[in-house]
PQR file with spaces between the fields and no chain letter, atoms N, CA, C, O and H, PARSE charges and radii, in Angstrom:
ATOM       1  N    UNK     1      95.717  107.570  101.827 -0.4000 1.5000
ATOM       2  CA   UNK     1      96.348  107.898  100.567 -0.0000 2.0000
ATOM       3  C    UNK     1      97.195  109.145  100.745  0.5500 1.7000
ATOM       4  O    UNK     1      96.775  110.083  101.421 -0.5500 1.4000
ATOM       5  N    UNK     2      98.651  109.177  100.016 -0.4000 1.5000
ATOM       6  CA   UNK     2      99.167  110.133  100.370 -0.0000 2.0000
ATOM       7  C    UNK     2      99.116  111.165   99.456  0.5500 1.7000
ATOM       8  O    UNK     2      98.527  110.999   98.388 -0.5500 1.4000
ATOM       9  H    UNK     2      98.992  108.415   99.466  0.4000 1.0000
ATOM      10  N    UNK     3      99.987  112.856   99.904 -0.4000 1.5000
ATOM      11  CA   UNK     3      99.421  113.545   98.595 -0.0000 2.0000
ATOM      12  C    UNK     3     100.102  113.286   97.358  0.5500 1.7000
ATOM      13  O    UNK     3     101.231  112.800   97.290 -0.5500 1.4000
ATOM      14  H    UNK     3     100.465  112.991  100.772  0.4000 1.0000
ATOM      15  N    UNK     4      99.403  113.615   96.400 -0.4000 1.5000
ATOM      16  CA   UNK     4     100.697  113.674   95.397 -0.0000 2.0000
ATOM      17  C    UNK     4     101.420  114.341   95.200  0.5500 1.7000
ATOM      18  O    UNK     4     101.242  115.334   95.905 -0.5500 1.4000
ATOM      19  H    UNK     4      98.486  114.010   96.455  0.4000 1.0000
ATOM      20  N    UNK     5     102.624  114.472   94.317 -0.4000 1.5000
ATOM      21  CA   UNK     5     104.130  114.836   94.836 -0.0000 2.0000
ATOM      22  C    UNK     5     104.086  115.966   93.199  0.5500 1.7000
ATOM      23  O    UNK     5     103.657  115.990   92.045 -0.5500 1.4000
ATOM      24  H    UNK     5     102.768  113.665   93.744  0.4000 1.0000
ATOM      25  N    UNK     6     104.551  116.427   93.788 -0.4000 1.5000
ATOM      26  CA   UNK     6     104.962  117.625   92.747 -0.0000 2.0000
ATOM      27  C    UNK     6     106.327  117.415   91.574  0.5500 1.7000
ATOM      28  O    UNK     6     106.559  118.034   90.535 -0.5500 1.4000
ATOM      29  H    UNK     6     104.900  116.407   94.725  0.4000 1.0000
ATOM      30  N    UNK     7     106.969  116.443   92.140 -0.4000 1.5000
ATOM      31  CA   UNK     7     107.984  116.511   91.604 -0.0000 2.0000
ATOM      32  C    UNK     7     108.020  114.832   90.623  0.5500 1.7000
ATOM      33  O    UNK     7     107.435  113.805   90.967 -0.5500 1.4000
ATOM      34  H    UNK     7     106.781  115.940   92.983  0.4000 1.0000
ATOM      35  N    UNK     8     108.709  114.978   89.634 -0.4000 1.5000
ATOM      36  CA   UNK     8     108.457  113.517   88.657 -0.0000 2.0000
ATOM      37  C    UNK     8     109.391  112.899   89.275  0.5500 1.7000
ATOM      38  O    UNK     8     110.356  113.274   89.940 -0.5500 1.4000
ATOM      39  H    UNK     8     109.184  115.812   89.354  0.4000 1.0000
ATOM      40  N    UNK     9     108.839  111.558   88.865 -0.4000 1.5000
ATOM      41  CA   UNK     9     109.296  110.759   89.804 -0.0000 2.0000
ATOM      42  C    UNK     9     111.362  110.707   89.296  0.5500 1.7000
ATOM      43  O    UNK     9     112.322  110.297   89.948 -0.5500 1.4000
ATOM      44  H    UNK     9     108.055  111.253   88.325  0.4000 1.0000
ATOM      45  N    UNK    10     111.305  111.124   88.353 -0.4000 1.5000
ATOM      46  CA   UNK    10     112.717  111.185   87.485 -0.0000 2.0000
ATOM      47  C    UNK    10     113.765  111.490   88.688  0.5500 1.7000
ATOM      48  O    UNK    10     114.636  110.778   89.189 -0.5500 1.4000
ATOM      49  H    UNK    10     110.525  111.457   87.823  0.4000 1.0000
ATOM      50  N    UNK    11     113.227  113.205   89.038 -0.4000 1.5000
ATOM      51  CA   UNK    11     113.514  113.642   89.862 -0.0000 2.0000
ATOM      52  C    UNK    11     114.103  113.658   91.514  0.5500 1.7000
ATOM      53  O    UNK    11     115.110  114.046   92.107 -0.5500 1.4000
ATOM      54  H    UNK    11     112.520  113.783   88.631  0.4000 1.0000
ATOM      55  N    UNK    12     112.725  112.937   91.857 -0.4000 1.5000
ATOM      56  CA   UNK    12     113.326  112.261   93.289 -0.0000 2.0000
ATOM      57  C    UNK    12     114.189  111.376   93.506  0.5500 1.7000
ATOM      58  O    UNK    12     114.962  111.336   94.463 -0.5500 1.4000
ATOM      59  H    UNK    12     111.908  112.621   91.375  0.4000 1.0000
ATOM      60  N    UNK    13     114.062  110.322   92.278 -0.4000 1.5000
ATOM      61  CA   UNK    13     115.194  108.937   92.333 -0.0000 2.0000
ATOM      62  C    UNK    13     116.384  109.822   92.327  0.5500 1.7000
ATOM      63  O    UNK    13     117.061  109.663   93.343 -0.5500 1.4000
ATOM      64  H    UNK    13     113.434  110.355   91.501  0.4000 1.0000
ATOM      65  N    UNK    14     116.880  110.762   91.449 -0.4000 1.5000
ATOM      66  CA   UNK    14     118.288  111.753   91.104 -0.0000 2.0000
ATOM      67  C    UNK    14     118.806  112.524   92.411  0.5500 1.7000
ATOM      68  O    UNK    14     119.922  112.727   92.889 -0.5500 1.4000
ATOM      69  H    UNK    14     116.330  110.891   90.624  0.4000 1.0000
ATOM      70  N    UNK    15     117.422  112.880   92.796 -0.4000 1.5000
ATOM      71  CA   UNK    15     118.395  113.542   94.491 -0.0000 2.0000
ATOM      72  C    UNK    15     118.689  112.183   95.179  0.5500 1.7000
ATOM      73  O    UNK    15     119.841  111.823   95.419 -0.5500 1.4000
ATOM      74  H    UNK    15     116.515  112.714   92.408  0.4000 1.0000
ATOM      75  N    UNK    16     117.609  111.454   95.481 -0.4000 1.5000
ATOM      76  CA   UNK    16     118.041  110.284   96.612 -0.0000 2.0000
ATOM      77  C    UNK    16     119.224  109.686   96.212  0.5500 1.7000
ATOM      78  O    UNK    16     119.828  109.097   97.109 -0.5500 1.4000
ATOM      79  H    UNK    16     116.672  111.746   95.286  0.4000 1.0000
ATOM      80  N    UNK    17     119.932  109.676   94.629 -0.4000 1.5000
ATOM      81  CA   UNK    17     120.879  108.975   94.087 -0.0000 2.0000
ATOM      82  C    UNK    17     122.274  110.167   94.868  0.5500 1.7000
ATOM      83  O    UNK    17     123.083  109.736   95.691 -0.5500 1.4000
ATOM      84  H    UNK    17     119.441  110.154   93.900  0.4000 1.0000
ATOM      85  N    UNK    18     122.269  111.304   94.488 -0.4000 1.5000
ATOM      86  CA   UNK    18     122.719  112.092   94.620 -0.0000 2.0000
ATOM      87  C    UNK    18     123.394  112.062   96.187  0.5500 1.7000
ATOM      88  O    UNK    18     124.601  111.944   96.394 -0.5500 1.4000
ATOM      89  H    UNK    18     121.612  111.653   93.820  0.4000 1.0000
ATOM      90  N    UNK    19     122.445  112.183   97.147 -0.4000 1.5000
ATOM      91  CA   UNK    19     123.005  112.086   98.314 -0.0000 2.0000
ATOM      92  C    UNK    19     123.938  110.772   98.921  0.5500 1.7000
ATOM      93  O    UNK    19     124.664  110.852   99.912 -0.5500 1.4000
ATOM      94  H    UNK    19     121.465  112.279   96.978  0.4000 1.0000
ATOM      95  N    UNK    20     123.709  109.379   97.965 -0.4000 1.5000
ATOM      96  CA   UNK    20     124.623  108.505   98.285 -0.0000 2.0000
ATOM      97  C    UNK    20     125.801  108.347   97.960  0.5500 1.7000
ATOM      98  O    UNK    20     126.681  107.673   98.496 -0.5500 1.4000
ATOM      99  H    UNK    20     123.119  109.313   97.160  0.4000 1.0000
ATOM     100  N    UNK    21     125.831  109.540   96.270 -0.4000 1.5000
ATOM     101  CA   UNK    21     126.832  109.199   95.487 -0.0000 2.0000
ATOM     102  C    UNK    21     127.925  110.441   96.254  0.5500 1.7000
ATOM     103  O    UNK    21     129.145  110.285   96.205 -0.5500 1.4000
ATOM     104  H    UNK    21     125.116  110.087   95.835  0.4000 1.0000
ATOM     105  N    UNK    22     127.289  111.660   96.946 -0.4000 1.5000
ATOM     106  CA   UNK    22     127.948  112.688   97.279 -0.0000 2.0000
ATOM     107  C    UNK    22     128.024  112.568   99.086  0.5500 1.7000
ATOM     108  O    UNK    22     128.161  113.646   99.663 -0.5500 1.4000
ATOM     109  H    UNK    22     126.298  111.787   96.986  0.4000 1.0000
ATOM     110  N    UNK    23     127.956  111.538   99.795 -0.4000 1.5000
ATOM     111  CA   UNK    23     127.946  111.251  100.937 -0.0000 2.0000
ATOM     112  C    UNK    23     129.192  111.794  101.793  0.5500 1.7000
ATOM     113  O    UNK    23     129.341  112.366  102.872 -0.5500 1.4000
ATOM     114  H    UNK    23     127.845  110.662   99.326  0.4000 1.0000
ATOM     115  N    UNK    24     130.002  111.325  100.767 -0.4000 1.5000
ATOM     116  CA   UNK    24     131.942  111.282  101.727 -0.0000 2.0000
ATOM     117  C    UNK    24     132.209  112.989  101.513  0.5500 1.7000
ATOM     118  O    UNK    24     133.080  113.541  102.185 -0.5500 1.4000
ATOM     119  H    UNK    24     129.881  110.860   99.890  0.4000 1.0000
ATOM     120  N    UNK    25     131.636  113.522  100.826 -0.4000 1.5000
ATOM     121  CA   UNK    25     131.846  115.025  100.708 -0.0000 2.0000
ATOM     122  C    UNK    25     131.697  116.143  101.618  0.5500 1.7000
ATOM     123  O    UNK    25     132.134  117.293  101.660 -0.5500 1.4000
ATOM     124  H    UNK    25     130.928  113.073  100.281  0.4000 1.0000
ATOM     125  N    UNK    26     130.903  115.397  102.360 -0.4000 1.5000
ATOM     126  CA   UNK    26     130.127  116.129  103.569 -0.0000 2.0000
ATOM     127  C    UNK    26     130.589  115.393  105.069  0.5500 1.7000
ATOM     128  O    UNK    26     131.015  114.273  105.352 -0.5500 1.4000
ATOM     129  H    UNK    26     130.547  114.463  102.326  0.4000 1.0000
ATOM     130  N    UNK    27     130.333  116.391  105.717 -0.4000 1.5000
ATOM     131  CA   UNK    27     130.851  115.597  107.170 -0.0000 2.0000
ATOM     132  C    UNK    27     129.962  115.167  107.705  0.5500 1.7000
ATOM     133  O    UNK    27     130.235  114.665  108.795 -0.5500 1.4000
ATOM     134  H    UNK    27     129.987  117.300  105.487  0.4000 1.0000
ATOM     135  N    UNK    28     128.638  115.126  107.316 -0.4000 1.5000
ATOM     136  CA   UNK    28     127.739  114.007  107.886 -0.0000 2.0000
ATOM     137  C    UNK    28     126.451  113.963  106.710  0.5500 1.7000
ATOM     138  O    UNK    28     126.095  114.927  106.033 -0.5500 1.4000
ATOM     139  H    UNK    28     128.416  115.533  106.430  0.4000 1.0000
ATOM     140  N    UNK    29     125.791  112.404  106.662 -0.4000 1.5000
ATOM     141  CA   UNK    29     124.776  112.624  105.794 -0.0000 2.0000
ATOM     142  C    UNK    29     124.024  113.441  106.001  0.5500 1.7000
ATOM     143  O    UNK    29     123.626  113.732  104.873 -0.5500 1.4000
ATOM     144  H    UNK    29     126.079  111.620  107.213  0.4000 1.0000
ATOM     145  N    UNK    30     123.158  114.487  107.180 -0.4000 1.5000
ATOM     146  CA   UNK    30     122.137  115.064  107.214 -0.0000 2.0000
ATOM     147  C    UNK    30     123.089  116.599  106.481  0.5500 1.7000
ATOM     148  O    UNK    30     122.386  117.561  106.175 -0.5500 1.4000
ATOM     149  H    UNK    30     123.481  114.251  108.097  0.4000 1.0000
ATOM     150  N    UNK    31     124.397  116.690  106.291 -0.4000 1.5000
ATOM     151  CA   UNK    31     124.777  117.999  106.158 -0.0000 2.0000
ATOM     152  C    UNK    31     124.706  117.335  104.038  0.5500 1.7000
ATOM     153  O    UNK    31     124.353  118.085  103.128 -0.5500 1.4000
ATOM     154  H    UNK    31     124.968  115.908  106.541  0.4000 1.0000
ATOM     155  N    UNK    32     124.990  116.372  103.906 -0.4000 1.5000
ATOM     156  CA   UNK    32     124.659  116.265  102.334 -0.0000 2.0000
ATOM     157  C    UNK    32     123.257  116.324  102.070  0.5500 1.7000
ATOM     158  O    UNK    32     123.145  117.004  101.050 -0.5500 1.4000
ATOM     159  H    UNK    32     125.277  115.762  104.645  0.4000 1.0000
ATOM     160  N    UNK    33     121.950  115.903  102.529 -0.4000 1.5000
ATOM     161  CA   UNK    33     120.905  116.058  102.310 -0.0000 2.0000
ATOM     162  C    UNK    33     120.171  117.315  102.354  0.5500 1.7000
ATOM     163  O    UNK    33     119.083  117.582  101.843 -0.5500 1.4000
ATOM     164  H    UNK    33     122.040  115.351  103.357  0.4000 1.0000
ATOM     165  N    UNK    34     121.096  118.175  103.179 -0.4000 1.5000
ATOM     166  CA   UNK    34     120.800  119.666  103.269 -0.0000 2.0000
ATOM     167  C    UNK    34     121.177  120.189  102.157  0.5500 1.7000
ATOM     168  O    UNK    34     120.404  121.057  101.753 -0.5500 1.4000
ATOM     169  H    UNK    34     121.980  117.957  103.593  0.4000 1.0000
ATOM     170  N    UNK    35     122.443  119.907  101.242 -0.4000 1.5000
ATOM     171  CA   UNK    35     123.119  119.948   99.926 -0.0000 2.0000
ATOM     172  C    UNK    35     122.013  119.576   99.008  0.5500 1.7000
ATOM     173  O    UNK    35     121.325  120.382   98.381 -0.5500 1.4000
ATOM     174  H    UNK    35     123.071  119.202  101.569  0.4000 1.0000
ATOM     175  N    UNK    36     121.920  118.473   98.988 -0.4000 1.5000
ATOM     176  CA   UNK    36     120.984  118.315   97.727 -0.0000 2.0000
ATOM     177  C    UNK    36     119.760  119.229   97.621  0.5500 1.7000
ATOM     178  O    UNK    36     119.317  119.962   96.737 -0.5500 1.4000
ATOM     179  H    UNK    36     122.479  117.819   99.497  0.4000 1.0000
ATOM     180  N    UNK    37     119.322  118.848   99.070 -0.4000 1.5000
ATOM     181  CA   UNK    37     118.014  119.495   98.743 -0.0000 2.0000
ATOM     182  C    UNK    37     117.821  120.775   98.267  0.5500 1.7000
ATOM     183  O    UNK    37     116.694  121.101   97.893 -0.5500 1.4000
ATOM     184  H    UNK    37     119.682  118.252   99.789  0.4000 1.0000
ATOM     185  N    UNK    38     118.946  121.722   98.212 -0.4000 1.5000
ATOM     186  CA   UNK    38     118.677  123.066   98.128 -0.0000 2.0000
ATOM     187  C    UNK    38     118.877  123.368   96.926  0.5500 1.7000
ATOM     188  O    UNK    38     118.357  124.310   96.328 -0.5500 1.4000
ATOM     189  H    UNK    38     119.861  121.457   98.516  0.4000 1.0000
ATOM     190  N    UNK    39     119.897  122.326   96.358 -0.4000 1.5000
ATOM     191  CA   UNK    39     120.239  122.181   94.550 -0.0000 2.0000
ATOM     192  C    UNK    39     119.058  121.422   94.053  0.5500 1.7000
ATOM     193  O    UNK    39     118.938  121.390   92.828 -0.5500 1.4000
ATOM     194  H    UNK    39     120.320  121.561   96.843  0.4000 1.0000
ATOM     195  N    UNK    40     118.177  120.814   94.760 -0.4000 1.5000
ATOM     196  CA   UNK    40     117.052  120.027   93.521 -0.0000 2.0000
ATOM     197  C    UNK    40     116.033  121.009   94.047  0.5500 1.7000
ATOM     198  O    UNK    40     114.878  120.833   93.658 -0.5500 1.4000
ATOM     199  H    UNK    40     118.275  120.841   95.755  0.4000 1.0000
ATOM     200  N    UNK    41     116.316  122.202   95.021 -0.4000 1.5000
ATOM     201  CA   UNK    41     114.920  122.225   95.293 -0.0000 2.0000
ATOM     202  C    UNK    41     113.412  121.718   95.851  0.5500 1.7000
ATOM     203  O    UNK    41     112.246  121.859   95.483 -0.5500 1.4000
ATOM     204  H    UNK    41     117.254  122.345   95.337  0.4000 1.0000
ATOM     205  N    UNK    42     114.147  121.016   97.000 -0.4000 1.5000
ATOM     206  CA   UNK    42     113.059  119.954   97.547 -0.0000 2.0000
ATOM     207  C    UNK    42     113.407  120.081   99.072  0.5500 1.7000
ATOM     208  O    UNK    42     114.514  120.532   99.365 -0.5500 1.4000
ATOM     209  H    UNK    42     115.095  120.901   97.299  0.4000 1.0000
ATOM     210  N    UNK    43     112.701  119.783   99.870 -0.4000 1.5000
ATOM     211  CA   UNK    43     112.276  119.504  101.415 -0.0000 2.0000
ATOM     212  C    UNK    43     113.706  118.727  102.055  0.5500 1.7000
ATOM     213  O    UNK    43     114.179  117.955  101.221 -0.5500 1.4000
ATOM     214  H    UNK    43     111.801  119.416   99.631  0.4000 1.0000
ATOM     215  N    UNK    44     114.338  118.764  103.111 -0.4000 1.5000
ATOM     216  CA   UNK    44     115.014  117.807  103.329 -0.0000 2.0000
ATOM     217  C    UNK    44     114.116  116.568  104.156  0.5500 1.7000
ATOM     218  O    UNK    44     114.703  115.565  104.564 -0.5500 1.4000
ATOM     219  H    UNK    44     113.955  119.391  103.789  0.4000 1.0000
ATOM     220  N    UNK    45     112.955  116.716  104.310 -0.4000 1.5000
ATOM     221  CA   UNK    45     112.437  115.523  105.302 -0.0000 2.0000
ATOM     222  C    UNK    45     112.045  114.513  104.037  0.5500 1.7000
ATOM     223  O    UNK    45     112.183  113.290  104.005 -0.5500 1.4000
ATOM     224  H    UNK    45     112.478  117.530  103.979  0.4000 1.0000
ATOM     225  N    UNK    46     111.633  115.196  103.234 -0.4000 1.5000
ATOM     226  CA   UNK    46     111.414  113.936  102.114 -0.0000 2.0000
ATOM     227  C    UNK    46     112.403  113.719  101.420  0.5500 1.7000
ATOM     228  O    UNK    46     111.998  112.916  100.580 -0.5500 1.4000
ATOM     229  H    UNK    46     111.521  116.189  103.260  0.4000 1.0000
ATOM     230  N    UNK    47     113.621  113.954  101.197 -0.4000 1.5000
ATOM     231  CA   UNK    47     115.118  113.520  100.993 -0.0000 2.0000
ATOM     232  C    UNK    47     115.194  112.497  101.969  0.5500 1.7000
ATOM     233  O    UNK    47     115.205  111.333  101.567 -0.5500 1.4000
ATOM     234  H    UNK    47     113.950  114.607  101.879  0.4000 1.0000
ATOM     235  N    UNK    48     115.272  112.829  103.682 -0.4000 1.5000
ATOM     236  CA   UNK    48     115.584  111.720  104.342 -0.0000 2.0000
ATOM     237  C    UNK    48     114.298  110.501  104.184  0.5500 1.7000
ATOM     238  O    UNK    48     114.461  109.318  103.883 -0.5500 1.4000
ATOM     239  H    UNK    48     115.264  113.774  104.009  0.4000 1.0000
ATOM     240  N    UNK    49     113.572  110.894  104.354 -0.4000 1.5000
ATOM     241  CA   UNK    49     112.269  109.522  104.347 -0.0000 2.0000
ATOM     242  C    UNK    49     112.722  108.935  102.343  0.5500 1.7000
ATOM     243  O    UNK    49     112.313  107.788  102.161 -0.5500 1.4000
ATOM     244  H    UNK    49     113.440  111.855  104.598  0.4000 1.0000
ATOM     245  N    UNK    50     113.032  109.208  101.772 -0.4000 1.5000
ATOM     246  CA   UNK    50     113.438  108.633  100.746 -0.0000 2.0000
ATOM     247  C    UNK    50     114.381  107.992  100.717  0.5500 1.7000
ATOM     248  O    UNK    50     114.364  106.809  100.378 -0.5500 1.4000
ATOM     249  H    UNK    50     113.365  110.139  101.920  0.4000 1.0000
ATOM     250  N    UNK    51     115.371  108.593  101.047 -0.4000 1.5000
ATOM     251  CA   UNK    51     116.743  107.951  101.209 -0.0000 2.0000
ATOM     252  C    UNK    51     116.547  106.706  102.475  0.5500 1.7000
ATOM     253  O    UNK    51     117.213  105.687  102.292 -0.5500 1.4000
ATOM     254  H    UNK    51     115.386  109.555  101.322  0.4000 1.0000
ATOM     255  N    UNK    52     116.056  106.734  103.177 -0.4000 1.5000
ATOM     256  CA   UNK    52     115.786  105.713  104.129 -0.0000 2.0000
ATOM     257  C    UNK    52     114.562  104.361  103.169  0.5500 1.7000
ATOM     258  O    UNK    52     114.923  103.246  103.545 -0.5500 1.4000
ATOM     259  H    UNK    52     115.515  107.562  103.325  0.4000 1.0000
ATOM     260  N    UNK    53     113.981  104.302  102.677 -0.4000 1.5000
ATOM     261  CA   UNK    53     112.932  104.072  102.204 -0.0000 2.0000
ATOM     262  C    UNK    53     113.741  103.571  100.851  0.5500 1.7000
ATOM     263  O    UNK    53     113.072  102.627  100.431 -0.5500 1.4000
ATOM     264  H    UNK    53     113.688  105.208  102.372  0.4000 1.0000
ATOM     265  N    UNK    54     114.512  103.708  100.257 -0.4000 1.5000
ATOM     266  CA   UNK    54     115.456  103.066   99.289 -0.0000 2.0000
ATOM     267  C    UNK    54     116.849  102.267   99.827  0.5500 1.7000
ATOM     268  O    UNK    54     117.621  101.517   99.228 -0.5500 1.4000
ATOM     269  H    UNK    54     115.055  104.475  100.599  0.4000 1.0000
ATOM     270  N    UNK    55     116.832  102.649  100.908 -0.4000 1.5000
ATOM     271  CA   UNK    55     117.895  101.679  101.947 -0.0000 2.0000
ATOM     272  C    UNK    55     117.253  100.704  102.011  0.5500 1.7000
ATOM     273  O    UNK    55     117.695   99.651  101.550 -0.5500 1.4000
ATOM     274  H    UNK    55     116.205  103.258  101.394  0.4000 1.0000
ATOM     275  N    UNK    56     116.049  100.776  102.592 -0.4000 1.5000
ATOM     276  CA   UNK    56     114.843   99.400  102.928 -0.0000 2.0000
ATOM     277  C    UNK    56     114.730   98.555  101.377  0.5500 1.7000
ATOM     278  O    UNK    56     114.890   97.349  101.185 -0.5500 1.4000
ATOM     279  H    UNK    56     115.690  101.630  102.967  0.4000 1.0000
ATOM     280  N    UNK    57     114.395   99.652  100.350 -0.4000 1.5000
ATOM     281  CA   UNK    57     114.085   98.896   98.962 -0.0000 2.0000
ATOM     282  C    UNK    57     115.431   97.788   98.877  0.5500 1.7000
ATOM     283  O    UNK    57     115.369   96.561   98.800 -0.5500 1.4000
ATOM     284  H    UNK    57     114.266  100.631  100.506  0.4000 1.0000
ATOM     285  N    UNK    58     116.551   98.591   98.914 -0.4000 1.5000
ATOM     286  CA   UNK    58     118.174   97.253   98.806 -0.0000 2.0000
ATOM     287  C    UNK    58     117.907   96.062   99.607  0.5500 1.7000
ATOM     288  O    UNK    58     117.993   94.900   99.209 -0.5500 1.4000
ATOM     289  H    UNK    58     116.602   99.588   98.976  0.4000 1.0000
ATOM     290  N    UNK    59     117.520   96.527  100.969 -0.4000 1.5000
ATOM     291  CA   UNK    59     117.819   95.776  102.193 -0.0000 2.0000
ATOM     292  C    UNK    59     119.058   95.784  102.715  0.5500 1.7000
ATOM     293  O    UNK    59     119.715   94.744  102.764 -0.5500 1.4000
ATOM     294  H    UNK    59     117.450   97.471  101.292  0.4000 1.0000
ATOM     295  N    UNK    60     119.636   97.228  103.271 -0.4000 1.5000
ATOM     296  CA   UNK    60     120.439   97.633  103.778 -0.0000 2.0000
ATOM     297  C    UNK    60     119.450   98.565  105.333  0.5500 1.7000
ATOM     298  O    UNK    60     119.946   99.211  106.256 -0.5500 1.4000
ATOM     299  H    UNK    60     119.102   98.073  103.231  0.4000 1.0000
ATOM     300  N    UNK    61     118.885   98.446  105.224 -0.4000 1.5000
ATOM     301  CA   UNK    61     118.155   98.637  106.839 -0.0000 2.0000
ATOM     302  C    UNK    61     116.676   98.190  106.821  0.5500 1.7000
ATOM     303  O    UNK    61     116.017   98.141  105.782 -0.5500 1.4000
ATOM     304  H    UNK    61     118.481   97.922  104.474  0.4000 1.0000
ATOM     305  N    UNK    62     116.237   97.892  107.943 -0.4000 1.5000
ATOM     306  CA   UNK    62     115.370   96.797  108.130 -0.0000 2.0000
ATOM     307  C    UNK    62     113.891   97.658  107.813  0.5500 1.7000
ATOM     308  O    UNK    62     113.633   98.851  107.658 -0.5500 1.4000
ATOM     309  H    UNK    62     116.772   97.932  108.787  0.4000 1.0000
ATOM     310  N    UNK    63     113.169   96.538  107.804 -0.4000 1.5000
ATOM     311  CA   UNK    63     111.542   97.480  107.292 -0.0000 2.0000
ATOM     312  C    UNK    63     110.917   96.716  106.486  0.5500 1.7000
ATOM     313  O    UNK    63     111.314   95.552  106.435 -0.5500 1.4000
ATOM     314  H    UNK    63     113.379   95.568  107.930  0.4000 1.0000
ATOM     315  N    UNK    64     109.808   97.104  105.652 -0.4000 1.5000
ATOM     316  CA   UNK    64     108.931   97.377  104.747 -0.0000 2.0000
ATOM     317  C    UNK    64     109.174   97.920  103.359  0.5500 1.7000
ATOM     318  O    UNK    64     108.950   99.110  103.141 -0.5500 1.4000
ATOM     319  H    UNK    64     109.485   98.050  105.693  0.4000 1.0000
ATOM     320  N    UNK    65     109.613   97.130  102.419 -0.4000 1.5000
ATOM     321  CA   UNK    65     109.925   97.143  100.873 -0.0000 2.0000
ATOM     322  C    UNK    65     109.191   98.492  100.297  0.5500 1.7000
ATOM     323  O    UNK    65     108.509   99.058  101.152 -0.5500 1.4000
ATOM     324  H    UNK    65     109.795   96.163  102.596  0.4000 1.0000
ATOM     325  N    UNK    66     109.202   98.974   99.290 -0.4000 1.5000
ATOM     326  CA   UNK    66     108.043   99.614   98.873 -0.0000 2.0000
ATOM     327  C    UNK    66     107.197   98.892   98.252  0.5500 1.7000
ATOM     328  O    UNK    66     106.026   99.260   98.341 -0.5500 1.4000
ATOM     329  H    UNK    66     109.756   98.515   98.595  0.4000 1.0000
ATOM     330  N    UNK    67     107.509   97.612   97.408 -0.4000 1.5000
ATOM     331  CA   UNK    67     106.266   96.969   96.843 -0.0000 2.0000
ATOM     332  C    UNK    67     105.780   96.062   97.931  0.5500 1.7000
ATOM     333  O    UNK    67     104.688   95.557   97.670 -0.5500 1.4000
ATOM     334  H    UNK    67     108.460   97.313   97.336  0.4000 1.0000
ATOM     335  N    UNK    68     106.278   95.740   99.026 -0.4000 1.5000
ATOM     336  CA   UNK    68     105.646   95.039  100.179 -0.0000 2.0000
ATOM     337  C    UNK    68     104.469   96.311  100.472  0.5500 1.7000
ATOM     338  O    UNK    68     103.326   96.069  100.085 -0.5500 1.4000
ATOM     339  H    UNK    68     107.165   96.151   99.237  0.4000 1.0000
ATOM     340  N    UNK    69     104.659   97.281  100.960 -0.4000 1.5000
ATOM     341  CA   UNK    69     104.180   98.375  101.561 -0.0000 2.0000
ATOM     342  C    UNK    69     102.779   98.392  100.504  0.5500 1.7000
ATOM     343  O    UNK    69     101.731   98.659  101.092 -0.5500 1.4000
ATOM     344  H    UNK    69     105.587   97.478  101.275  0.4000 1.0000
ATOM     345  N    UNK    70     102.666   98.128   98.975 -0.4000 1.5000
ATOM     346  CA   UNK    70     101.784   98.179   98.264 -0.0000 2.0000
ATOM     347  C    UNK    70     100.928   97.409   98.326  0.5500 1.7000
ATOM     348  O    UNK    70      99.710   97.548   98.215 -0.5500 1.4000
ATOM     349  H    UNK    70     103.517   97.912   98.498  0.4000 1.0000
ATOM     350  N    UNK    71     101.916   96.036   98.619 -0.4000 1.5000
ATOM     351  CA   UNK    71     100.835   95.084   98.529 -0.0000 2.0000
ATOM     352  C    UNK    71      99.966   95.005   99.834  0.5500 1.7000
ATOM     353  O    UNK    71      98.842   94.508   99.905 -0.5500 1.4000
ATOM     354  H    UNK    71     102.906   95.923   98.709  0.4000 1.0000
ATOM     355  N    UNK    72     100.625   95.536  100.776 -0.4000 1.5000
ATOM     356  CA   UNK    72      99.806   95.826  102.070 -0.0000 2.0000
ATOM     357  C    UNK    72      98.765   96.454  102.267  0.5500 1.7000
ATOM     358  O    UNK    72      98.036   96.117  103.200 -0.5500 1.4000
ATOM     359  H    UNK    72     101.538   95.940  100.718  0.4000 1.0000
ATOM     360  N    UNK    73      98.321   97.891  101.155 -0.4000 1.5000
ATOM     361  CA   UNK    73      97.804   98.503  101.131 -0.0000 2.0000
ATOM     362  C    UNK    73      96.421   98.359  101.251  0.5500 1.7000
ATOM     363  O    UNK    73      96.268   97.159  101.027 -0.5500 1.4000
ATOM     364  H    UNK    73      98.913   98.165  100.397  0.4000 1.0000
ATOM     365  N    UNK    74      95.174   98.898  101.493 -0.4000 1.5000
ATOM     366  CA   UNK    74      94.073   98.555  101.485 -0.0000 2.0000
ATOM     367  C    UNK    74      93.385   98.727  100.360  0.5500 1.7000
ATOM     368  O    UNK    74      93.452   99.895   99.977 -0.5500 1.4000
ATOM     369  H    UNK    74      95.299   99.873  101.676  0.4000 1.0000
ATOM     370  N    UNK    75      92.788   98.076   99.720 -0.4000 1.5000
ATOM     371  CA   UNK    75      92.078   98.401   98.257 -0.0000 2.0000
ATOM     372  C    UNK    75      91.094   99.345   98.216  0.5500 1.7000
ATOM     373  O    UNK    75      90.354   99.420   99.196 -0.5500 1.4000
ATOM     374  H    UNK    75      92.733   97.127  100.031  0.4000 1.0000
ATOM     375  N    UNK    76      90.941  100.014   97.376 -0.4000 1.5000
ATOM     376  CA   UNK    76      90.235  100.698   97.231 -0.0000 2.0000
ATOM     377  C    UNK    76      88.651  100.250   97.076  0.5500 1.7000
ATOM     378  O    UNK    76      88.776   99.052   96.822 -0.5500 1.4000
ATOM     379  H    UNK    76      91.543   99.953   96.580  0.4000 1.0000
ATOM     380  N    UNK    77      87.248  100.522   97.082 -0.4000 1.5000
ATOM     381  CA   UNK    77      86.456   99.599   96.713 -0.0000 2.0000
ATOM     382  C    UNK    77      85.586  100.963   95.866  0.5500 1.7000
ATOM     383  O    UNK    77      84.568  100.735   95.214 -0.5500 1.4000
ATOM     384  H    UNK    77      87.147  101.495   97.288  0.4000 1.0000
């Protein structure tokens, strides 16, 4: 189980949105994710594992859905 996140979930969707919508601005995505993160106030490793991890949700890079990833999960008992 992972920890829980400090930030609402409002929040994280708005940066991860943020870095796709502000991509061409920057001369490379890791130099926009460094951008956001410092304006939302958040980590850049969980910017990138998000932003990657909502690529997968489209199916624009290969992987594990997030509701696949759930249903994978082990139940609790």
């Amino acid at each position: 189980m992972g920890r829980p996140s400090n930030y609402p979930q409002e929040l994280r969707e708005r940066a991860v949105r943020m870095v796709f919508e502000h991509v061409h601005e920057h001369p490379s995505r890791w130099a926009t994710i460094k951008s956001v993160a410092e304006k939302r106030d958040c980590t850049t490793e969980v910017l990138r594992c998000r932003g990657r991890q909502a690529e997968r949700d489209e199916g624009q890079r290969p992987g594990l859905t997030t509701t696949e990833r759930e249903r994978l999960k082990p139940s609790k008992m």
